[in-house]
C-alpha positions as CSV (number, residue, x, y, z in Angstrom):
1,X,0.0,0.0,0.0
2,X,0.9,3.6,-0.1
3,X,2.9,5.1,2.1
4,X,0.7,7.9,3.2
5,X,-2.6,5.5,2.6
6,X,-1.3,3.1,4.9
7,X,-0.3,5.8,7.3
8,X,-3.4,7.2,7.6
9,X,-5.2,3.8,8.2
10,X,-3.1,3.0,10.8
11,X,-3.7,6.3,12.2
12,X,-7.4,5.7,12.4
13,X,-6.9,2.3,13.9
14,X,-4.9,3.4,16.8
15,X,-7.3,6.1,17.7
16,X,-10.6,4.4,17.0
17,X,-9.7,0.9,18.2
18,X,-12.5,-0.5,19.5
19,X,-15.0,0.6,16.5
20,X,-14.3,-2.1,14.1
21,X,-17.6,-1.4,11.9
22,X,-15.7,2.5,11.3
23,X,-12.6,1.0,10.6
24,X,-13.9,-1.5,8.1
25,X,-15.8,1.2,6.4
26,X,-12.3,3.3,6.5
27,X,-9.9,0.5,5.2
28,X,-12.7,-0.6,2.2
29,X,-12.1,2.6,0.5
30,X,-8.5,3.6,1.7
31,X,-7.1,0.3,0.0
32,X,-8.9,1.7,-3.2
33,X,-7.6,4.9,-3.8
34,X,-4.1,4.2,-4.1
35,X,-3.7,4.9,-7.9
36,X,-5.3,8.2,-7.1
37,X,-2.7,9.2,-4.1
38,X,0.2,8.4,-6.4
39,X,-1.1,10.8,-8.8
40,X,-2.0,13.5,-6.2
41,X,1.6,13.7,-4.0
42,X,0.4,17.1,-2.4
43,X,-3.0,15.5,-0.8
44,X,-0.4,14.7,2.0
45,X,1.1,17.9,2.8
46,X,-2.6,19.8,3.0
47,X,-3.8,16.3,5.0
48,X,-6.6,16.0,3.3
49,X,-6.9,12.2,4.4
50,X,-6.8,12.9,7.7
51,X,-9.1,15.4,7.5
52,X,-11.7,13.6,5.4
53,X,-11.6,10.3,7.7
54,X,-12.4,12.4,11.1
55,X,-16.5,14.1,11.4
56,X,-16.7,17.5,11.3
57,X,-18.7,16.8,14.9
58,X,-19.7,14.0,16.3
59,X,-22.9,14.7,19.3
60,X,-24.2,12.5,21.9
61,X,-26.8,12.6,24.1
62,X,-29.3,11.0,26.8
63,X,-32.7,10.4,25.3
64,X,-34.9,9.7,28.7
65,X,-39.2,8.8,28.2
66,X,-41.6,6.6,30.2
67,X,-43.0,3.5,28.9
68,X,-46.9,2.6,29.2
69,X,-46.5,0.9,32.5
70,X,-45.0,4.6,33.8
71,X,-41.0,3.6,34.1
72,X,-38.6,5.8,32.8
73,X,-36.2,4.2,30.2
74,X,-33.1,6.1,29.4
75,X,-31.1,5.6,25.7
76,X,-28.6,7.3,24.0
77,X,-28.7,9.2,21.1
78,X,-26.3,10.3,18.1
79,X,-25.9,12.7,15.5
80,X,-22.1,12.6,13.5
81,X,-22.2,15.6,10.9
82,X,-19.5,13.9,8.8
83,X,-19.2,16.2,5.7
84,X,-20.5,19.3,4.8
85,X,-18.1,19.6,1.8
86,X,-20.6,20.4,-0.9
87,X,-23.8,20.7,1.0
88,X,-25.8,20.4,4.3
89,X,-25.0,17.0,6.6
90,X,-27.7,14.8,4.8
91,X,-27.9,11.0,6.3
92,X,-30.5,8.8,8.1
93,X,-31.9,8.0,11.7
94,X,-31.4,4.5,13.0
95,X,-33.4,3.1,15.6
96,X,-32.0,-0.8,16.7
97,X,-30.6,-1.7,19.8
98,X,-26.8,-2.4,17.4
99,X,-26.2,1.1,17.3
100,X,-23.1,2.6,18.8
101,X,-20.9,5.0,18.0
102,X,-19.1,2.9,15.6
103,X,-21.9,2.2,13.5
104,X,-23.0,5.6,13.1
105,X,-19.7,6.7,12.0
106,X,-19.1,4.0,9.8
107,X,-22.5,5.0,8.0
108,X,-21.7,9.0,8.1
109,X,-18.5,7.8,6.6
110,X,-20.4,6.0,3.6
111,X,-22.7,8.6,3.3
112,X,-20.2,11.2,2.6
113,X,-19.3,8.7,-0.6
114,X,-22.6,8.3,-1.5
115,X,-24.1,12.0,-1.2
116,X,-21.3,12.7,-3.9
117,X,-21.9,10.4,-6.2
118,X,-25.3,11.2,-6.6
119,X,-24.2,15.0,-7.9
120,X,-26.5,16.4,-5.9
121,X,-25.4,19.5,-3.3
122,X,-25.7,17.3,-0.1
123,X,-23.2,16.8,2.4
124,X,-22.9,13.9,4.7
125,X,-24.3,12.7,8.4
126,X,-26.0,9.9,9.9
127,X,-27.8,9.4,13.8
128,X,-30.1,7.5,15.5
129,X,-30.3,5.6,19.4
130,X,-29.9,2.1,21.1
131,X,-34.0,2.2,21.1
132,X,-36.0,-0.5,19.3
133,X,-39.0,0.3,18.0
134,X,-40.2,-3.4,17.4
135,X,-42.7,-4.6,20.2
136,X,-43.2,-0.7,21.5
137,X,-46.5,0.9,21.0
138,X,-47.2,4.0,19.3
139,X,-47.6,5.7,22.1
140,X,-44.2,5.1,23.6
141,X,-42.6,5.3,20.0
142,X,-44.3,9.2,20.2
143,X,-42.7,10.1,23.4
144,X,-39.2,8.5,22.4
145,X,-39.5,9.9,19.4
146,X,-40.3,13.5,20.9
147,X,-37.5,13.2,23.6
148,X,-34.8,12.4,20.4
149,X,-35.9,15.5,19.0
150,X,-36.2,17.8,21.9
151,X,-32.2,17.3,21.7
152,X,-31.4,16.9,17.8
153,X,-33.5,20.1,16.9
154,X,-30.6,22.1,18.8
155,X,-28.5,20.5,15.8
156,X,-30.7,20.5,12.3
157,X,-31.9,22.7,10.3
158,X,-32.9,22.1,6.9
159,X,-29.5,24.3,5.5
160,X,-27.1,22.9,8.0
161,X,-28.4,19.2,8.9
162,X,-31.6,17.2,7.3
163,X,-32.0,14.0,8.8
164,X,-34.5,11.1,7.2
165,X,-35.2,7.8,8.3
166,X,-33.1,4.2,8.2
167,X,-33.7,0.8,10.0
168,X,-36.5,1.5,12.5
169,X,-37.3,4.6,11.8
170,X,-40.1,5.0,8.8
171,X,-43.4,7.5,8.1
172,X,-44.7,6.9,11.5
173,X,-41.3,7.9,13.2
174,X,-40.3,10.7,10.9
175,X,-44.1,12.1,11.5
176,X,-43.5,12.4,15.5
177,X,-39.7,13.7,15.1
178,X,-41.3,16.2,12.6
179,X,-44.4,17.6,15.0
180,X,-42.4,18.3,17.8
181,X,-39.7,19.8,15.7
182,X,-42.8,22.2,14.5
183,X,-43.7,22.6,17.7
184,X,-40.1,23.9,19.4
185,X,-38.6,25.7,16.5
186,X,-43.1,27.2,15.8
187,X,-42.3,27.5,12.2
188,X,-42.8,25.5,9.7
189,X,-39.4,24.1,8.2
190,X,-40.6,21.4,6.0
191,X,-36.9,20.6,4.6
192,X,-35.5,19.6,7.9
193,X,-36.3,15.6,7.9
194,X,-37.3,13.5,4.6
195,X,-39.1,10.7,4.1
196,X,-42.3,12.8,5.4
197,X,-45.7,11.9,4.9
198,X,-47.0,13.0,1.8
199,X,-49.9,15.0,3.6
200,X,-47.4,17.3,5.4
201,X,-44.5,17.5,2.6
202,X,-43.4,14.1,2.1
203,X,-42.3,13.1,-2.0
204,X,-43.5,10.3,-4.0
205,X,-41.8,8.0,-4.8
206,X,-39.5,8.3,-1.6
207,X,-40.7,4.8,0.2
208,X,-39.4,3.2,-3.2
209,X,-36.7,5.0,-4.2
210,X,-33.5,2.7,-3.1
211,X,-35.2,-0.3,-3.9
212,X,-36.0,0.8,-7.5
213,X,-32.6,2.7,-7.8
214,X,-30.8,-0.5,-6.2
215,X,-32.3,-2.4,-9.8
216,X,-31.8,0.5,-11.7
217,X,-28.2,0.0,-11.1
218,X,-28.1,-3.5,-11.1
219,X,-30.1,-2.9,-14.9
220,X,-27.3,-0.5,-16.4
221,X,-24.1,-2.7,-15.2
222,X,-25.6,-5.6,-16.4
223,X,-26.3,-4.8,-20.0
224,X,-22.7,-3.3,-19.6
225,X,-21.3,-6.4,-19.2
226,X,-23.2,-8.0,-21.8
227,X,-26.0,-9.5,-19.3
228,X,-29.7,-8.8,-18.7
229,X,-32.0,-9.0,-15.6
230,X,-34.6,-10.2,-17.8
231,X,-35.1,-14.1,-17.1
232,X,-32.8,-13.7,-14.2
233,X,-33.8,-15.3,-10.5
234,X,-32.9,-13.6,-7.6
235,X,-32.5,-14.0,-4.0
236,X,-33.1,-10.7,-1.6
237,X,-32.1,-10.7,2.1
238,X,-34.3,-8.2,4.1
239,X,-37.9,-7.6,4.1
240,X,-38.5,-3.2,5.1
241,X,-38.5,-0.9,2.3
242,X,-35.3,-1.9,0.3
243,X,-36.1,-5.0,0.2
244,X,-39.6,-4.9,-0.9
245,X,-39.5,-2.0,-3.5
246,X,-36.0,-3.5,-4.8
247,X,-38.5,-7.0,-5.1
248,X,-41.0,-4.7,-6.9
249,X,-38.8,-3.6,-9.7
250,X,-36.9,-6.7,-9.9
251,X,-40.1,-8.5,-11.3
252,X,-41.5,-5.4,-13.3
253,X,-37.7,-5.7,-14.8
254,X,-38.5,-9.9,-15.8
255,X,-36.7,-11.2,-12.9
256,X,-38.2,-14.0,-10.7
257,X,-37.6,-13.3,-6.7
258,X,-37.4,-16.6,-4.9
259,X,-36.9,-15.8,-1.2
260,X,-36.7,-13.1,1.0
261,X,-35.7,-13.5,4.8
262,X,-36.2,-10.9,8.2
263,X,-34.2,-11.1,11.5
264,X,-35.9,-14.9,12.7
265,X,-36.3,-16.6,9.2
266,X,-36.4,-16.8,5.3
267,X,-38.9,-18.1,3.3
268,X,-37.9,-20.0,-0.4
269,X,-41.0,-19.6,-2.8
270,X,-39.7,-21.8,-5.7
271,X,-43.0,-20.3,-8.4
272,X,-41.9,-16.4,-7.5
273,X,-42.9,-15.0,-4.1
274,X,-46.2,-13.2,-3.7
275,X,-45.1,-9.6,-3.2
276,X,-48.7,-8.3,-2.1
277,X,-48.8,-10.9,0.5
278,X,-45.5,-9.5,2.0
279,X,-46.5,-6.4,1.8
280,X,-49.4,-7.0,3.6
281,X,-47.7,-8.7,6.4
282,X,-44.5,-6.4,6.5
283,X,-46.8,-3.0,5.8
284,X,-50.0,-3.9,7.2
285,X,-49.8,-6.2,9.5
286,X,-46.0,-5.4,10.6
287,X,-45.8,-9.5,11.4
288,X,-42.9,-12.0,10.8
289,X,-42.2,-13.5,8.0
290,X,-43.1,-16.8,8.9
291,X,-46.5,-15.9,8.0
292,X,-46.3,-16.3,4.3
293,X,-48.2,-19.5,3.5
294,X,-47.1,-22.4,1.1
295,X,-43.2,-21.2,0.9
296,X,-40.3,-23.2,2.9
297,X,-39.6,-21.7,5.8
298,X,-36.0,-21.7,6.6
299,X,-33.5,-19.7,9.1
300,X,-32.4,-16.2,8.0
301,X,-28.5,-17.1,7.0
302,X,-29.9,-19.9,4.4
303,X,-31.0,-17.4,2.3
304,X,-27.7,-17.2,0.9
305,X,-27.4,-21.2,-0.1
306,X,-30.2,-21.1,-2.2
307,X,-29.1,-21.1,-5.8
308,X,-29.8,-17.9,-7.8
309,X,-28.7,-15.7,-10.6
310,X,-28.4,-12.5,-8.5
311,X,-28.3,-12.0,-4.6
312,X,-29.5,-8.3,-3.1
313,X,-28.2,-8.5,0.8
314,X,-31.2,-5.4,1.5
315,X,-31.4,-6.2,5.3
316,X,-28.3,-5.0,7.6
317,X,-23.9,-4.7,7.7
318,X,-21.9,-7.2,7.1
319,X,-24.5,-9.8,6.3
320,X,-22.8,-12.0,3.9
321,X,-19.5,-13.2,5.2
322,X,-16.3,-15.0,3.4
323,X,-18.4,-18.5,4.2
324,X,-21.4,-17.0,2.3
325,X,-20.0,-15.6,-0.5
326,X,-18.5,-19.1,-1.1
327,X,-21.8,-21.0,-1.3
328,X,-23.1,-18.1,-3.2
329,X,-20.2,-18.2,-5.8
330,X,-20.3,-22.5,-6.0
331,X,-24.3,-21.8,-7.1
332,X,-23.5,-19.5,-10.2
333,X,-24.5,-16.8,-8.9
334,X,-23.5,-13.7,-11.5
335,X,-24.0,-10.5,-9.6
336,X,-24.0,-9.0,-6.3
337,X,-26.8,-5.6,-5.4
338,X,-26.1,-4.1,-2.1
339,X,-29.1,-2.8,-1.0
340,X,-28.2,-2.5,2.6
341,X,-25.3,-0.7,3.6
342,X,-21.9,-2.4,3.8
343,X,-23.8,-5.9,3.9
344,X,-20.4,-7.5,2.0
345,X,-17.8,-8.1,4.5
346,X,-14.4,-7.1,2.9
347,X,-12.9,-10.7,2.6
348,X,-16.8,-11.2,1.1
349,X,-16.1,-8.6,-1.6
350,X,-12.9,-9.4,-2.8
351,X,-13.7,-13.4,-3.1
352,X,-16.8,-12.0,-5.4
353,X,-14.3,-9.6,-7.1
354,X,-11.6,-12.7,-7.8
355,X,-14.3,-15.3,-9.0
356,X,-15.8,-12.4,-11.6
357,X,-18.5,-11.6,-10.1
358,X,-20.2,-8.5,-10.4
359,X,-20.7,-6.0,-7.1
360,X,-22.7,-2.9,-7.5
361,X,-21.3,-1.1,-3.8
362,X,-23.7,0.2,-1.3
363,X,-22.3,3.4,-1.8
364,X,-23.4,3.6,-5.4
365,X,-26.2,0.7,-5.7
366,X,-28.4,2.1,-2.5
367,X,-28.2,5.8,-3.4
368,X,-31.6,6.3,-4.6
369,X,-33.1,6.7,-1.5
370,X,-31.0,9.9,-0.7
371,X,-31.6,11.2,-3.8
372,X,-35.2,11.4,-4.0
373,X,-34.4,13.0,0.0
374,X,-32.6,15.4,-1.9
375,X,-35.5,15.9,-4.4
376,X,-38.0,16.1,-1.5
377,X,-35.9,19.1,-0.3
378,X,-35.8,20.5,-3.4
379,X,-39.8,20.4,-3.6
380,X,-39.7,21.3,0.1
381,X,-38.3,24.5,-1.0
382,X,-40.5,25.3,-4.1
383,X,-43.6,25.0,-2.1
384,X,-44.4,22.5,-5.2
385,X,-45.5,19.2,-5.7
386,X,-43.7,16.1,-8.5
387,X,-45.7,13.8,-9.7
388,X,-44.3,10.0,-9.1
389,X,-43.6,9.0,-12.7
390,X,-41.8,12.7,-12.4
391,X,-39.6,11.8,-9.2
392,X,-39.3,7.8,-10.4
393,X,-37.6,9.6,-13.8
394,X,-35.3,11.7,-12.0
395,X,-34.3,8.7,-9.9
396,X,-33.6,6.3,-12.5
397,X,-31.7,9.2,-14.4
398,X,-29.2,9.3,-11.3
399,X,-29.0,5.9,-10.5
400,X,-27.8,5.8,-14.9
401,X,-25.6,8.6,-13.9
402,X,-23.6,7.1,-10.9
403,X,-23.5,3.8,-12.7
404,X,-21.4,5.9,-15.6
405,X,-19.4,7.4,-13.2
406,X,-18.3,4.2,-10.9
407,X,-17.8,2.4,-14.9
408,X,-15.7,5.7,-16.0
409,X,-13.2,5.7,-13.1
410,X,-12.6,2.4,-12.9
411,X,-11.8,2.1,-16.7
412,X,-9.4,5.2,-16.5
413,X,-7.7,3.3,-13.5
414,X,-7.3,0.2,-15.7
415,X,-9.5,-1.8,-12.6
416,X,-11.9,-3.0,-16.0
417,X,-15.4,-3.6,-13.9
418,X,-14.7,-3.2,-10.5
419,X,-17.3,-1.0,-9.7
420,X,-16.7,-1.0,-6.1
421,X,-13.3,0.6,-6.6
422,X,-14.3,2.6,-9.2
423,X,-17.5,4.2,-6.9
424,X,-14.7,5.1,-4.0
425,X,-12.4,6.7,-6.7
426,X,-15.4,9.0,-8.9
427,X,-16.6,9.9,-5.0
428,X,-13.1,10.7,-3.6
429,X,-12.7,12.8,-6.4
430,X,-15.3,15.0,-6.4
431,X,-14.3,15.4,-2.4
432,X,-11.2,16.0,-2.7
433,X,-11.7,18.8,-5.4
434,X,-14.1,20.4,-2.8
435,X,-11.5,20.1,0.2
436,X,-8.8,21.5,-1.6
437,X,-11.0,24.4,-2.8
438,X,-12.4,25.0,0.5
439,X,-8.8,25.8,2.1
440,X,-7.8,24.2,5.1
441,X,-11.0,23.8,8.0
């Protein structure tokens, strides 16, 4: 490795040594950009490496409210503003008892990657608490939800931080954070949290965006490689919005889904799974899986045994191990989606990357859903409406666009298809061109 590269990444292992989620977000796109350093020798004297690995701020705080048998539960909450190199801190809430503060800086670190590619003026940021909404009420998910808020508003705005939602927090979170946001700040700032409602602001299109844009992606480096989805069967880990909308479009786009999984199980439907049924369970219902009729039921990890063209990990980090990637590989199985963010461990990655198959990176692949954020703020701010087939065009133009971009640095680096590299260096870019502009801050 480079000198400086490998300087730097030792750097952020000796100070961040017990956040191995951070570091493995850190090293996954340091060990890229080494064609990029050699050409760029003055990167080390301004440090911009060392300033682009560290958050601009990183906040915690206590998030105290009383459950509906009248105890008071105390979690913590988080807010790292990672980037606000060519736009406002822009990343999602997390609610699920795995977050810490590695996770969220591993995910404002992505974001930072991910904001750029989309061209888009947003900078980067994620958040979110130990508190699980699963098994809560609404009422207790209100007064969490208002007690989160009472401390983030101090922090957002929607031109210096716009939060949305992520794992646990959907429509009926981001509707609670929003009212008692309205009812501290008593104004009405719609573009401070997206993924709203569409009665109070919200964007169509939004709930499907990085499922769609996921397959949008997957569409465009396929037929570069001289594939199609059409015919294709596909495996997809997860069952929230990624996974469902990225089901959606995968069968409008000819392919057949044959299981999906959530936290306790996975379900193999060998005729094409029934997507209304799982939305009606997952949506409606919010049940387990388990409840889909006439479909093997099997434990969540065999999802990635069962043979299929494609496999979309949509559900959580580093989902699909070294172990997994092998079984997946042995099956034929031509193309990897990341639909969930860093769901690949590294040695995952580079097993799919050595036995030619194709990745599409988190970084680039899930990217729609901030971008139709970003197009929520941008109707936020017009006082105007888009229609869906409006918003959907918009998305599916980006998702073409980062594609292109991932394909055109890797084939000026001489890495031929590896998108994931090529994804790090068209972001990295684009960052660094900012940072050096921006002086040193």
């Amino acid at each position: 490795m480079n000198r400086y590269l490998e300087k730097v990444l030792n750097e952020v292992k000796t100070k961040n040594e017990h956040e191995k989620e951070y570091i493995q977000a850190v090293d996954e796109v340091l060990t890229t950009l080494e064609p990029v350093i050699e050409k760029h020798c003055e990167y080390e004297q301004m440090a911009l490496l060392e300033r682009m690995v560290e958050p601009e701020r990183l906040i915690t705080f206590r998030v105290p409210y009383v459950n509906d048998a009248g105890q008071t539960i105390v979690h913590r909450g988080y807010r790292v503003q990672y980037s606000s190199l060519i736009g406002p801190y822009k990343g999602g809430l997390r609610f699920h008892p795995s977050v810490n503060q590695s996770i969220m800086k591993f995910l404002g670190f992505e974001q930072i990657f991910k904001n750029a590619l989309t061209g888009l003026p947003i900078g980067g940021g994620k958040g979110g608490s130990d508190f699980d909404p699963k098994g809560k009420s609404d009422g207790e998910i209100m007064r969490f939800c208002q007690s989160f808020m009472t401390e983030l508003q101090r922090h957002i705005g929607q031109d210096v931080d716009v939060p949305a939602g992520d794992i646990g927090v959907g429509e009926r979170e981001i509707g609670y954070l929003f009212g008692q946001y309205k009812r501290i700040k008593d104004a009405y700032e719609g573009g401070v949290l997206t993924g709203k409602g569409l009665s109070y602001g919200g964007s169509l299109a939004r709930k499907e965006a990085t499922g769609y844009g996921l397959m949008y992606f997957m569409r465009e480096m396929l037929n570069a490689n001289g594939q199609s989805l059409e015919g294709k069967t596909a495996v997809i880990s997860g069952s929230g919005n990624v996974a469902i909308y990225a089901c959606q479009k995968a069968q409008e786009l000819g392919v057949k889904v044959i299981a999906m999984s959530d936290s306790q199980g996975c379900i193999y439907d060998k005729n094409g799974i029934n997507l209304e049924l799982i939305k009606q369970i997952k949506e409606v219902n919010r049940g387990r899986i388990s409840e889909y009729k006439n479909a093997q039921y099997l434990e969540s990890k065999a999802i990635w045994g069962i043979k299929a063209d494609i496999a979309l990990p949509c559900a959580t980090q580093n989902e699909v191990t070294l172990e997994d990637a092998k079984k997946l590989v042995a099956n034929g199985v031509i193309a990897i989606g990341e639909g969930a963010n860093m769901p690949c461990t590294k040695e995952a990655t580079e097993y799919f990357l050595a036995n030619n198959v194709l990745v599409a990176p988190a970084k680039a692949s899930n990217a729609g859903g901030v971008a139709t954020s970003a197009i929520e703020m941008s109707q936020n701010s017009m006082r105007y409406y888009l229609t869906f087939e409006e918003v959907d065009k918009m998305l599916e133009n980006i998702m073409i666009n980062i594609f292109k971009s991932c394909q055109k640095a890797a084939e000026e680096y001489g890495l031929g298809n590896n998108y994931v590299a090529g994804a790090n260096i068209a972001a990295f870019r684009k960052l660094a061109k900012a940072m050096k502009a921006q002086g040193i801050v």
